[in-house]
C-alpha positions in Angstrom: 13.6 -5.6 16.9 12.0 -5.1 13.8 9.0 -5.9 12.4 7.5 -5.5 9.4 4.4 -5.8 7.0 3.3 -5.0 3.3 0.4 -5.9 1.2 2.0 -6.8 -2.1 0.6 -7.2 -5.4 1.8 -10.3 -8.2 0.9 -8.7 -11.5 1.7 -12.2 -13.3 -1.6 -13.8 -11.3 -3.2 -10.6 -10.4 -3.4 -11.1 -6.6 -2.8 -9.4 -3.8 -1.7 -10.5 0.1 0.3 -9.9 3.2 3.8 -10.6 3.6 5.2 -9.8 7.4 8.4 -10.4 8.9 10.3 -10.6 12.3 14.0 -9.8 12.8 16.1 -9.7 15.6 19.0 -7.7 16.7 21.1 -6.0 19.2 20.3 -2.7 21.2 23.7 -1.8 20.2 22.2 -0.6 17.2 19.9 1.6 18.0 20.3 4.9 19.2 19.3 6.2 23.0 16.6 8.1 22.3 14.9 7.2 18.6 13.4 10.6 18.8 17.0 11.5 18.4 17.6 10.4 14.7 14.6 10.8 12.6 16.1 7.9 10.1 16.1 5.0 12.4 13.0 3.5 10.7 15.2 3.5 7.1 18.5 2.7 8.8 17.0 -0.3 10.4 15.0 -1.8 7.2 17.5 -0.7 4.4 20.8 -1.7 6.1 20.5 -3.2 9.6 17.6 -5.2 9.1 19.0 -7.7 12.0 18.3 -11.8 12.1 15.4 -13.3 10.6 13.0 -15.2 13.1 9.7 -16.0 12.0 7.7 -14.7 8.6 3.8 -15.2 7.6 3.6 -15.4 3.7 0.6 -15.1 1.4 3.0 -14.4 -1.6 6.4 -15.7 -2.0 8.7 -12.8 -1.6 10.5 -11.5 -5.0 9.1 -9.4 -8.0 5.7 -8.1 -5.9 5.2 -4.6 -6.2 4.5 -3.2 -2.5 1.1 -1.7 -2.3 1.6 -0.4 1.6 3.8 -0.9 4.3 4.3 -0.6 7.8 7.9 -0.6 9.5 8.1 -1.3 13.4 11.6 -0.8 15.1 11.8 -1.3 18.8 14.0 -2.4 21.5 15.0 -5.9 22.0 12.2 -7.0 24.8 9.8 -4.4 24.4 6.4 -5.7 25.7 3.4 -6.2 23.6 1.0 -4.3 25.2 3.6 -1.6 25.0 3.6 -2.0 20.8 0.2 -2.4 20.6 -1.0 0.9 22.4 1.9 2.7 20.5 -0.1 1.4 17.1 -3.3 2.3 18.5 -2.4 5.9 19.6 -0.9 6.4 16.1 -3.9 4.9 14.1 -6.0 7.7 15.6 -3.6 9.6 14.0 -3.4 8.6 10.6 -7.0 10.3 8.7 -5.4 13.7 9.8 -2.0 13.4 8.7 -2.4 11.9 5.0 -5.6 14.2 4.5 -2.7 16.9 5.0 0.2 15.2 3.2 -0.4 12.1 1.1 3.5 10.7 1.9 4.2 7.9 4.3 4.2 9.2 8.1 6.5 8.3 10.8 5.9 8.5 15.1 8.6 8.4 17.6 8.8 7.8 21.0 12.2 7.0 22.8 11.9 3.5 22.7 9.8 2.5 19.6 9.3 4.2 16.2 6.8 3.2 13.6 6.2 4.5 9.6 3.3 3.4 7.3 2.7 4.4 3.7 0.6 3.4 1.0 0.1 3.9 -2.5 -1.8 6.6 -4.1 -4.5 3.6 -5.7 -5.2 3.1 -1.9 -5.9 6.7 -0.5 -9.4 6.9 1.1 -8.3 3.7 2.8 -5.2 4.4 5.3 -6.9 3.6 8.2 -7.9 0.0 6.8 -4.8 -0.5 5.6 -3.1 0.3 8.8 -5.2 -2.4 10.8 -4.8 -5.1 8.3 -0.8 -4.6 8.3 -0.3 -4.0 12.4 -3.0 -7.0 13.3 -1.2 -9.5 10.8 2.6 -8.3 12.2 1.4 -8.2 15.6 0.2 -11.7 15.4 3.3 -12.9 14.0 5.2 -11.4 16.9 2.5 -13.5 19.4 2.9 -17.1 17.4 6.5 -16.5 15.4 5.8 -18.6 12.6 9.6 -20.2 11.3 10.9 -18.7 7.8 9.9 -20.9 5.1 12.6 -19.3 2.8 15.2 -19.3 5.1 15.1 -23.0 5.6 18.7 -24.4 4.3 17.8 -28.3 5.1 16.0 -29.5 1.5 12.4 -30.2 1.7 11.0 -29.9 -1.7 10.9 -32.9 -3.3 10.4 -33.7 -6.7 9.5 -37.2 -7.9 10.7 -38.8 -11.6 8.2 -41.8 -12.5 7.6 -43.1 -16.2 4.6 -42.7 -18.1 4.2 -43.4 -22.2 8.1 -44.0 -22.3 8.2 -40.3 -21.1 9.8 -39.2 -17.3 7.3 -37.4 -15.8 8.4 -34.8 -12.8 5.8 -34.4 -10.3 5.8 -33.1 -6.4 5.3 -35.2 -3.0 2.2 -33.9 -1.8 4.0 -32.8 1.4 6.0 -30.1 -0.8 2.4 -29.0 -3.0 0.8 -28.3 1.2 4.1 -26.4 2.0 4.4 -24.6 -1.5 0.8 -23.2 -1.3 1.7 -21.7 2.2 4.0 -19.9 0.2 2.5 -18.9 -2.7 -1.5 -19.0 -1.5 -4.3 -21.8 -1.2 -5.5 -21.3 -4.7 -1.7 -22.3 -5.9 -2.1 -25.6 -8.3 0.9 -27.8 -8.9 1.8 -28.8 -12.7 3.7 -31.8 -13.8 6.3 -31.6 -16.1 7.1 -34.5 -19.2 10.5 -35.2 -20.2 11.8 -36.5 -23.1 11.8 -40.0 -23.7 12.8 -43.0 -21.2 16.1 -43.7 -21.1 15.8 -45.1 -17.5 15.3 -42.9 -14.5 18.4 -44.1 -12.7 20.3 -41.8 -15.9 17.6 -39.2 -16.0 18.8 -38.6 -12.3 22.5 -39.0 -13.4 22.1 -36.7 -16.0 20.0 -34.2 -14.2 22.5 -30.6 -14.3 21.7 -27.4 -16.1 19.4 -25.7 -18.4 16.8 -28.7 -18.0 16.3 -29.9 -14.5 16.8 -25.6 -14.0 13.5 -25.1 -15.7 11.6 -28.1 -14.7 12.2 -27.1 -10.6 11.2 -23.2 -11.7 7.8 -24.9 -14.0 7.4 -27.8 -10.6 7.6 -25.0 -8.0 6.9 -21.5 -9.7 9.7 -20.6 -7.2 13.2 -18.9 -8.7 16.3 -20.7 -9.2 17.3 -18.2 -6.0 14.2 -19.4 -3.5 14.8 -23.1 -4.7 18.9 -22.4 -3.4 17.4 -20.4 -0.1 15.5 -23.7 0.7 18.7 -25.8 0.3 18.0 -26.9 -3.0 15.8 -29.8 -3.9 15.5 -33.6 -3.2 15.2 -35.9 -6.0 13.5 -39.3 -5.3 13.3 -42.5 -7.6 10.1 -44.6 -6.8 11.0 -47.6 -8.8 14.6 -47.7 -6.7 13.9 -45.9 -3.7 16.5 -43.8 -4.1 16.7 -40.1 -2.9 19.6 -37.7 -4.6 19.7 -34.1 -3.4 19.9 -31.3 -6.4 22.1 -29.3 -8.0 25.1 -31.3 -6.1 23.6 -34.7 -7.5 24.9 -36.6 -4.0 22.3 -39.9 -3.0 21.2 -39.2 0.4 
């Protein structure tokens, strides 16, 4: 198991949240005794991360800068009153260990091994920093909630409706609820004018490229990577009812 947490900053809107995330592998990669290898933490999270199973998101992941972090690696079935008094026992830890050395800190026992660091704009506040990241992973382990950005069936939707003799791009409102779970409540859509009307039934046959690739990025201030993670998009056509699924251009 491994289980992870970071506040992380978007300079572009100058907030902050938590992002935390659950993964899943087996005890075949672990060693014995983690008190045995003190890089299990970094083994685990840099190359053996495991499957994803369930993420909480106040910031879509990509381009945040990570202000602290907690890593969590434990064996497959560990109990959660066995994770939880592990966290506690370190927290009571953690004033006496930065005042001494100011570098991200790491506790073993045989079965579970946790690290937490922060940056140096958050010193004075380790201990807060700890709670905030160990509640929000712990209660992601408690109610998994399913990875948003690892969905591959398309669910954003993007609707093409004429206004002025202009197409005008705009999201279902399902999509705007889901996209400001991702990005955070205070998240606005935009809509995006086109060109002039020559028919949406062509605007959607036309639809490849540099210009439906920026109006999806403008739509959903997601990349053109998190919009492929997600499946890819869904067209729809109100005037024929018509749904086509983007970039492949195939009616559905």
């Amino acid at each position: 198991m491994y289980l992870t947490a970071h506040r992380v900053y978007k300079k572009k809107h100058n907030i902050c949240g938590i992002n935390a995330f659950l993964h899943r592998h087996e005890d075949r990669g672990f060693p014995e005794d983690m008190r045995e290898d003190n890089w299990v933490i970094d083994q685990v999270a840099n190359e053996n991360p495991g499957r994803p199973i369930a993420e909480s998101l106040d910031l879509v992941p990509g381009g945040n800068a990570v202000l602290s972090f907690v890593d969590i690696v434990g064996r497959e079935g560990l109990a959660k009153d066995r994770i939880q008094y592990f966290l506690d026992q370190m927290e009571r830890d953690i004033e006496h260990y930065f005042n001494e050395t100011g570098v991200p800190i790491t506790k073993f026992e045989s079965d579970i091994a946790v690290k937490f660091g922060v940056t140096y704009g958050l010193n004075g506040n380790e201990v807060r920093e700890y709670k905030a990241l160990t509640e929000r992973a712990m209660r992601l382990l408690e109610s998994p909630e399913p990875p948003i950005m690892m969905q591959k069936a398309p669910w954003i939707e993007i609707i093409c409706t004429i206004s002025d003799q202009k197409r005008v791009y705009s999201l279902s409102p399902e999509t705007v609820e889901k996209l400001k779970q991702m990005h955070n409540k205070f998240w606005e859509p935009v809509r995006v004018l086109d060109g002039l009307n020559y028919g949406t039934e062509i605007a959607f046959k036309s639809l490849h490229g540099g210009s439906m690739n920026d109006i999806a990025t403008n739509l959903t201030g997601l990349t053109l990577e998190q919009i492929d993670a997600q499946g890819g998009l869904i067209l729809y056509n109100p005037a024929t009812q018509k749904k086509i699924k983007w970039p492949e251009l195939k009616e559905i």
